[in-house]
FIKOLZA-1660 file (N, C-alpha, C; in steps of 0.1 Angstrom, whole numbers, plus 5000, padded with zeros to 4 digits):
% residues 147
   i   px   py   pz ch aa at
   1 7394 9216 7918  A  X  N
   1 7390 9217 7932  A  X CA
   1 7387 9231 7935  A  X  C
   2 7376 9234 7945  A  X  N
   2 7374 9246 7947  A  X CA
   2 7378 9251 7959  A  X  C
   3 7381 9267 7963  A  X  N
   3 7386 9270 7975  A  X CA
   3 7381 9259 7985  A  X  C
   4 7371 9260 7988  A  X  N
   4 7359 9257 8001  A  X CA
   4 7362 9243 8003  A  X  C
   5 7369 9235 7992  A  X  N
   5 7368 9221 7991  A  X CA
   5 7384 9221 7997  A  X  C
   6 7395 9230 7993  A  X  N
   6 7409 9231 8000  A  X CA
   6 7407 9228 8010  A  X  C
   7 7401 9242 8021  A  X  N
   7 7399 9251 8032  A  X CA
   7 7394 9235 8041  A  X  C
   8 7381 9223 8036  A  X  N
   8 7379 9215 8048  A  X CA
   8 7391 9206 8048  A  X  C
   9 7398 9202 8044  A  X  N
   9 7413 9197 8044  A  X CA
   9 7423 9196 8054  A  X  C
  10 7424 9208 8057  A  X  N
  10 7432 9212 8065  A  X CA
  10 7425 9216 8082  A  X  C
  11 7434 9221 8089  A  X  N
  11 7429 9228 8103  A  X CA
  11 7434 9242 8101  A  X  C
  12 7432 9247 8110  A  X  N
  12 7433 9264 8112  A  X CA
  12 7448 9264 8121  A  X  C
  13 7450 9253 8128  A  X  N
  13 7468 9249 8132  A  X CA
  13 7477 9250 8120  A  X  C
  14 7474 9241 8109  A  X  N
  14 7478 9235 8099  A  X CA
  14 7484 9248 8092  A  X  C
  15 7473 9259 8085  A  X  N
  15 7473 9267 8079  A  X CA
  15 7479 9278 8085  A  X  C
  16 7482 9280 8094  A  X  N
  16 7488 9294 8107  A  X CA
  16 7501 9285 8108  A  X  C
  17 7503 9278 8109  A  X  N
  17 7520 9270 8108  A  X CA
  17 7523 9275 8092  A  X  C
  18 7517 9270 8084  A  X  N
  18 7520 9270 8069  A  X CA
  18 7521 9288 8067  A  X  C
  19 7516 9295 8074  A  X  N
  19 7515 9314 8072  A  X CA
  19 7525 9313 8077  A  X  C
  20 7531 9306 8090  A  X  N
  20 7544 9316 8098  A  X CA
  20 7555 9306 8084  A  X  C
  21 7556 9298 8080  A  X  N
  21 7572 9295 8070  A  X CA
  21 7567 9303 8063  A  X  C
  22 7557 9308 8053  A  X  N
  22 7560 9315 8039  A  X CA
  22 7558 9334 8045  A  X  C
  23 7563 9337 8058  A  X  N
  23 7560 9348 8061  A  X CA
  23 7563 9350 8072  A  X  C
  24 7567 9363 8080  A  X  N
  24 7573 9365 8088  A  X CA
  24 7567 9363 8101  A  X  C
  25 7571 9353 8110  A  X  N
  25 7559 9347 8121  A  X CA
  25 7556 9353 8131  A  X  C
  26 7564 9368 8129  A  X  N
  26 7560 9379 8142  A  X CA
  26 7550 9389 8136  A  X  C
  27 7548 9383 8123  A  X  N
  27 7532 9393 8118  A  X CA
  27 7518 9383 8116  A  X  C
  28 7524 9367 8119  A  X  N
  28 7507 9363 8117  A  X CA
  28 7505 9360 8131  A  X  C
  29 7494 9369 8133  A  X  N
  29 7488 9365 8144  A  X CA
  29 7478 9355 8149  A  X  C
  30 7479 9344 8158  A  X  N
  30 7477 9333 8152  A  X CA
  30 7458 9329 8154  A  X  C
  31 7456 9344 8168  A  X  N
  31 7442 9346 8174  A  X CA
  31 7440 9351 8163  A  X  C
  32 7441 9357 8153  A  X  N
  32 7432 9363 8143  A  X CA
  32 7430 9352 8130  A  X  C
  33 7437 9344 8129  A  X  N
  33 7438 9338 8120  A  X CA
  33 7429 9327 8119  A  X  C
  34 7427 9322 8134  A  X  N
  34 7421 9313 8143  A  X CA
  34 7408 9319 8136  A  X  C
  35 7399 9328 8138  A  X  N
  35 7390 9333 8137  A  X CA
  35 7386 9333 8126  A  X  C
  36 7395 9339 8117  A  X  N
  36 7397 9340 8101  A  X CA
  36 7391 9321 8097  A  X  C
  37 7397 9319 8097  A  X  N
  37 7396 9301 8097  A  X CA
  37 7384 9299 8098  A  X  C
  38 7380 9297 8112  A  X  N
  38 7366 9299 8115  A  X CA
  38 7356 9301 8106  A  X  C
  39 7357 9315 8106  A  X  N
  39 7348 9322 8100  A  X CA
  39 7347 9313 8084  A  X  C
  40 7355 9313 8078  A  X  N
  40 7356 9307 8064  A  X CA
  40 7351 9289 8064  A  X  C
  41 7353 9285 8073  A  X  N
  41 7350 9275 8075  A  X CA
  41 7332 9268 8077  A  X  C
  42 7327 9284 8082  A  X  N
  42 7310 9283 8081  A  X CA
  42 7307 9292 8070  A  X  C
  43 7314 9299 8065  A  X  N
  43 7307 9308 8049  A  X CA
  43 7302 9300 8039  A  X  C
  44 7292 9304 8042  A  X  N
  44 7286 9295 8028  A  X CA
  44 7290 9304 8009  A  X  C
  45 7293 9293 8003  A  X  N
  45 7300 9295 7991  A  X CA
  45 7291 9300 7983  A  X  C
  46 7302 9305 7970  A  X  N
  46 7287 9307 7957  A  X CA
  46 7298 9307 7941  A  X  C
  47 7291 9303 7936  A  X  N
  47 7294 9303 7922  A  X CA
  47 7308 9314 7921  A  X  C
  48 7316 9313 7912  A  X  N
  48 7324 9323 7908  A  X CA
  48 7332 9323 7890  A  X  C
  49 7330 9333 7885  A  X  N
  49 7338 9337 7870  A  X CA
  49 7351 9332 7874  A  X  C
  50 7358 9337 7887  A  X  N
  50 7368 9340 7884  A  X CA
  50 7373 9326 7892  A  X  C
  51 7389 9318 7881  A  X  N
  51 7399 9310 7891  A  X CA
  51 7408 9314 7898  A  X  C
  52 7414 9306 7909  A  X  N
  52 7426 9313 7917  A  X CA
  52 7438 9306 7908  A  X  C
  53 7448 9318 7905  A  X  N
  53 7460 9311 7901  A  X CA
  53 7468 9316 7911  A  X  C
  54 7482 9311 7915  A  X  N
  54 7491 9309 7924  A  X CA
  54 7505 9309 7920  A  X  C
  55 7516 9316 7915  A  X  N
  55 7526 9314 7915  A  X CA
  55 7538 9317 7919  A  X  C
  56 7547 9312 7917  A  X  N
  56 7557 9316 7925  A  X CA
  56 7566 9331 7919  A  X  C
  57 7568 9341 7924  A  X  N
  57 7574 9351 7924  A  X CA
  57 7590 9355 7922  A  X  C
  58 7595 9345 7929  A  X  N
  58 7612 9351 7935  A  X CA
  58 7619 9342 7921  A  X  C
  59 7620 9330 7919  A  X  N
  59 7629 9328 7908  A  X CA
  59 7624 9313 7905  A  X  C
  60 7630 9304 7899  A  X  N
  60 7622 9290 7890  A  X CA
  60 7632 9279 7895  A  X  C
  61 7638 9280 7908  A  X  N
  61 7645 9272 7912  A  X CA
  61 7635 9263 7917  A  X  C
  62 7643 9249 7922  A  X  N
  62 7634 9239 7926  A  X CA
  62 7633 9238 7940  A  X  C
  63 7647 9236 7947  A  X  N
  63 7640 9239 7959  A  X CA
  63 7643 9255 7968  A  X  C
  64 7630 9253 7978  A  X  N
  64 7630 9264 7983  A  X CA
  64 7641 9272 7992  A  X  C
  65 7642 9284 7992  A  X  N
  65 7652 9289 8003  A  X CA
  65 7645 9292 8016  A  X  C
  66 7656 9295 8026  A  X  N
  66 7649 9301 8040  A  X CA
  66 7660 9310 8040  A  X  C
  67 7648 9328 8046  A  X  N
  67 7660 9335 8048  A  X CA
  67 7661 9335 8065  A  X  C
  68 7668 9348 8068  A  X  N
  68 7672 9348 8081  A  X CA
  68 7663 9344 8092  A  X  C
  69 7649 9351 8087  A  X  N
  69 7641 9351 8101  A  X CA
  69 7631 9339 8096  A  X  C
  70 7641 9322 8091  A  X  N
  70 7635 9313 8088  A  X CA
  70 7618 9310 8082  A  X  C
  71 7615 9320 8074  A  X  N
  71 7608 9318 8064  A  X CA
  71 7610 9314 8052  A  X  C
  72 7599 9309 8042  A  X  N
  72 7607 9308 8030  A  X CA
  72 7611 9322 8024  A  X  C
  73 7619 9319 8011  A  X  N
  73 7620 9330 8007  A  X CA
  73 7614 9335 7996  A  X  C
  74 7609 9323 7989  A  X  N
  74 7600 9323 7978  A  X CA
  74 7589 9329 7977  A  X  C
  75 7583 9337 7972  A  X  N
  75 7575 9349 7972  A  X CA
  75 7564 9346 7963  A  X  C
  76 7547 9344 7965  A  X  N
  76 7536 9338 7961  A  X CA
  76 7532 9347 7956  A  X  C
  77 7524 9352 7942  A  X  N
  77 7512 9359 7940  A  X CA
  77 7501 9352 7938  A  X  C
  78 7489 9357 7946  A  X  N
  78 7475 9351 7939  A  X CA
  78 7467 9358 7935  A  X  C
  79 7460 9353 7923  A  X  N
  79 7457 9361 7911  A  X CA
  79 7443 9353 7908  A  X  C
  80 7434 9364 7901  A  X  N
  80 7424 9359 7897  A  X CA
  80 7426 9358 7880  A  X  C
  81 7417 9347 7877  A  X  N
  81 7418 9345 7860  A  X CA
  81 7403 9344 7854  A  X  C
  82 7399 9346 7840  A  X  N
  82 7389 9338 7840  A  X CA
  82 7390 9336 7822  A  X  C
  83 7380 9323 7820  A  X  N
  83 7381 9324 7808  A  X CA
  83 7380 9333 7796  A  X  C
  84 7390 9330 7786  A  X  N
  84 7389 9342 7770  A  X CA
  84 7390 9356 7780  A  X  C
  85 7401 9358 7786  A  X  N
  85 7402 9373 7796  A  X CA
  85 7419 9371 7798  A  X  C
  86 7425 9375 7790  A  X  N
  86 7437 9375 7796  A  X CA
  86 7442 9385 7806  A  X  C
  87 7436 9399 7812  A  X  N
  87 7439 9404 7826  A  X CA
  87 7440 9394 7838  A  X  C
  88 7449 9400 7843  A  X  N
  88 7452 9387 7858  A  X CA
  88 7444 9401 7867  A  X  C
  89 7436 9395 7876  A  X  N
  89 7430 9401 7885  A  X CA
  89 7433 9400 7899  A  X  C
  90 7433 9412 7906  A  X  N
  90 7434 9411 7920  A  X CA
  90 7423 9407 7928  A  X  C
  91 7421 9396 7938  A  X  N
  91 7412 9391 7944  A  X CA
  91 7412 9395 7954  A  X  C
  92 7418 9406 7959  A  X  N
  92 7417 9407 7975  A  X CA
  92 7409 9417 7983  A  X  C
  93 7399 9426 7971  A  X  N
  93 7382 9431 7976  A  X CA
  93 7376 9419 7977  A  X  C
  94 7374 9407 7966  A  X  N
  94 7363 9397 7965  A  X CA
  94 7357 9392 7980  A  X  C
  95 7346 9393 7982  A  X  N
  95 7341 9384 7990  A  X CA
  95 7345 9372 7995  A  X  C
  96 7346 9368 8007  A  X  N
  96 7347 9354 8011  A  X CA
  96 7344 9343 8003  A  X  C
  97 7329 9346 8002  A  X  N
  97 7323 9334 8000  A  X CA
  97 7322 9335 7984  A  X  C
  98 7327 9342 7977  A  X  N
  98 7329 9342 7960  A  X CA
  98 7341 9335 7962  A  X  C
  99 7355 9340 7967  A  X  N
  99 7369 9333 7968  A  X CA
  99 7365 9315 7971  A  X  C
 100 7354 9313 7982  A  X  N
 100 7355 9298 7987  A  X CA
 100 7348 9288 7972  A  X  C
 101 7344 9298 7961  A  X  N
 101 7337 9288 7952  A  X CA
 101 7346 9295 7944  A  X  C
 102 7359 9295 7944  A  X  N
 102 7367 9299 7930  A  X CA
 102 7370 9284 7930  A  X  C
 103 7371 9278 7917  A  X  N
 103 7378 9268 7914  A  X CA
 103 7395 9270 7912  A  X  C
 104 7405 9266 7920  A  X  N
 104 7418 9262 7922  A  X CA
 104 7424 9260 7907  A  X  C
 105 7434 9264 7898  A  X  N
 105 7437 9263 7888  A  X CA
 105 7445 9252 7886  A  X  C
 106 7439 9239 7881  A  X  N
 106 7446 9224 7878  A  X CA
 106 7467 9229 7881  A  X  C
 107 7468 9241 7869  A  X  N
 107 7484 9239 7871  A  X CA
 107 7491 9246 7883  A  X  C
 108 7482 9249 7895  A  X  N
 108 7484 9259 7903  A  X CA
 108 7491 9246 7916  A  X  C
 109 7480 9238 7913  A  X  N
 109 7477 9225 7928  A  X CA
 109 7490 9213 7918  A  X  C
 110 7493 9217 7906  A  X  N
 110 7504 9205 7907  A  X CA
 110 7513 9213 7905  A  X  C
 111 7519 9222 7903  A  X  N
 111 7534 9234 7906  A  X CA
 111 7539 9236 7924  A  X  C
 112 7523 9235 7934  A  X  N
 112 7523 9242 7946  A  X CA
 112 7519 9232 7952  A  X  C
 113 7524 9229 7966  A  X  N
 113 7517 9225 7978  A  X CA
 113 7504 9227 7981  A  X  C
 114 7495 9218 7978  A  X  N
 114 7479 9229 7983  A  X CA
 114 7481 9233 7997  A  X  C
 115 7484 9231 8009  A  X  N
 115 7486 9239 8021  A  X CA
 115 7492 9252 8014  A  X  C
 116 7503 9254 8008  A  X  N
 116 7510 9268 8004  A  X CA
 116 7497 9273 7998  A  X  C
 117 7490 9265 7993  A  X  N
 117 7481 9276 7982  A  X CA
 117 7472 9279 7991  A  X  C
 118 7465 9272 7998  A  X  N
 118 7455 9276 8006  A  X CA
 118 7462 9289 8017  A  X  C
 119 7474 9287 8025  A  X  N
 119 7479 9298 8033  A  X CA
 119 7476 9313 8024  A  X  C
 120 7483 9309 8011  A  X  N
 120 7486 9318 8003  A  X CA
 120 7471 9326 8000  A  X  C
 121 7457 9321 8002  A  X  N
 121 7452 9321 7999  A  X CA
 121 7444 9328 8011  A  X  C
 122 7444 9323 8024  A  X  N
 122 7441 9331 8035  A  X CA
 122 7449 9345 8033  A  X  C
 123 7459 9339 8036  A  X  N
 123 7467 9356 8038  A  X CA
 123 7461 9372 8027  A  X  C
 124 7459 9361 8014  A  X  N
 124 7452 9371 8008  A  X CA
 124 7440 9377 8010  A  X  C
 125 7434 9368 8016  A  X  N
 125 7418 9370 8018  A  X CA
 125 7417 9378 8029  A  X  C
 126 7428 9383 8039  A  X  N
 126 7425 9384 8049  A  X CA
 126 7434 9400 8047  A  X  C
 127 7438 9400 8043  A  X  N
 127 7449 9415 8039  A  X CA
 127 7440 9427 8045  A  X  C
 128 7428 9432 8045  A  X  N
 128 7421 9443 8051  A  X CA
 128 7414 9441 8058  A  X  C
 129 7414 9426 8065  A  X  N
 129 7408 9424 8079  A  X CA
 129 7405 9410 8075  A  X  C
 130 7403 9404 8093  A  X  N
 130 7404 9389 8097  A  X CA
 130 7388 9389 8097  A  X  C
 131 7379 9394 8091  A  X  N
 131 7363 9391 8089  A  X CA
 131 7358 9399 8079  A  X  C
 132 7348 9394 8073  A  X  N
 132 7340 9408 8061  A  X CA
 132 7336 9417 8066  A  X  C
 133 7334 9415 8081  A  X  N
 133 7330 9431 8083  A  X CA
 133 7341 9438 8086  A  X  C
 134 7351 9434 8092  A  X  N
 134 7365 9443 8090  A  X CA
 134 7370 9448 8079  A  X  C
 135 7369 9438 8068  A  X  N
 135 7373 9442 8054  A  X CA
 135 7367 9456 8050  A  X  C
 136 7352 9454 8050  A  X  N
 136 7346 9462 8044  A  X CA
 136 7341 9472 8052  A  X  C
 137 7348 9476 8069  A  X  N
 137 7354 9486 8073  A  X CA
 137 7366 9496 8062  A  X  C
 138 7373 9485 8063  A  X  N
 138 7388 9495 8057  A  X CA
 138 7386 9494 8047  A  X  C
 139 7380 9490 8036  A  X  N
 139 7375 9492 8026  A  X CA
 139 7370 9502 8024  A  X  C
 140 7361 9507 8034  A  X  N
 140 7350 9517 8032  A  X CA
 140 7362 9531 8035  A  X  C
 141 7366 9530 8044  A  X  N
 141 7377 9545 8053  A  X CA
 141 7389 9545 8041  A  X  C
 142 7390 9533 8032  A  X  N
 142 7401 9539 8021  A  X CA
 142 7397 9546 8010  A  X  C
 143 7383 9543 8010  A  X  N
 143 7376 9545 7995  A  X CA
 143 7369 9561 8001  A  X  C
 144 7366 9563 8011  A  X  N
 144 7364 9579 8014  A  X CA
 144 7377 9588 8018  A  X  C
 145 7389 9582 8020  A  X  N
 145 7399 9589 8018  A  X CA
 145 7407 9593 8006  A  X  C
 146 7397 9587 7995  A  X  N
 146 7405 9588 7982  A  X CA
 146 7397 9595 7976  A  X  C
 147 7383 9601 7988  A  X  N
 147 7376 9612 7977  A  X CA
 147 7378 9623 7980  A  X  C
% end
């Protein structure tokens, strides 16, 4: 299954509920996300090398914890993979619309909730802004402060 094919699944409620449990709900903001959604929701897709893998972080227990400020406590990375390439790659320059045609990694969608994967999945996509042109704002102001 590919992102884009997740992403029509769900709603933009669905996935902003699923951000505030795996994260702290006084940092997703729910107008930005709303938008974020949106936006991803009309991107048109494209081919991609790379798959999304998804795992869990914190420990190999089965079920999950909640800590204080009722989030989970289980901690996601999402990673890019691709064939005969054993580097795990960071996806969170990639384009939108490369991420929406990553194909979902078979052991990722039966280990994970697809909602968790897909949140997990916004949240990453959206780490330097809730649009590509925000992204590739702060993209641009980090990459000239590193010269």
């Amino acid at each position: 299954m590919k992102l884009h094919e997740l992403l029509a699944q769900y709603t933009w409620e669905e996935v902003v509920r699923t951000l505030k449990m795996l994260h702290n709900p006084s940092h997703i903001k729910e107008a930005s996300y709303k938008k974020a959604v949106s936006i991803l929701k009309r991107t048109k897709w494209e081919e991609s090398e790379f798959r999304i893998a998804v795992g869990k972080m914190q420990d190999d227990e089965d079920e999950p914890r909640i800590n204080e400020e009722g989030c989970l406590w289980d901690i996601y990375n999402v990673s890019g993979i691709r064939d005969d390439d054993e580097t795990i790659y960071s996806l969170v320059a990639a384009p939108w619309r490369e991420w929406l045609g990553m194909e979902i990694e078979e052991e990722t969608l039966l280990e994970h909730e697809p909602l968790i994967v897909l949140a997990e999945c916004v949240y990453e996509m959206t780490w330097f802004g809730y649009s590509e042109r925000q992204k590739k704002r702060v993209l641009n102001e980090r990459s000239k402060r590193k010269k």
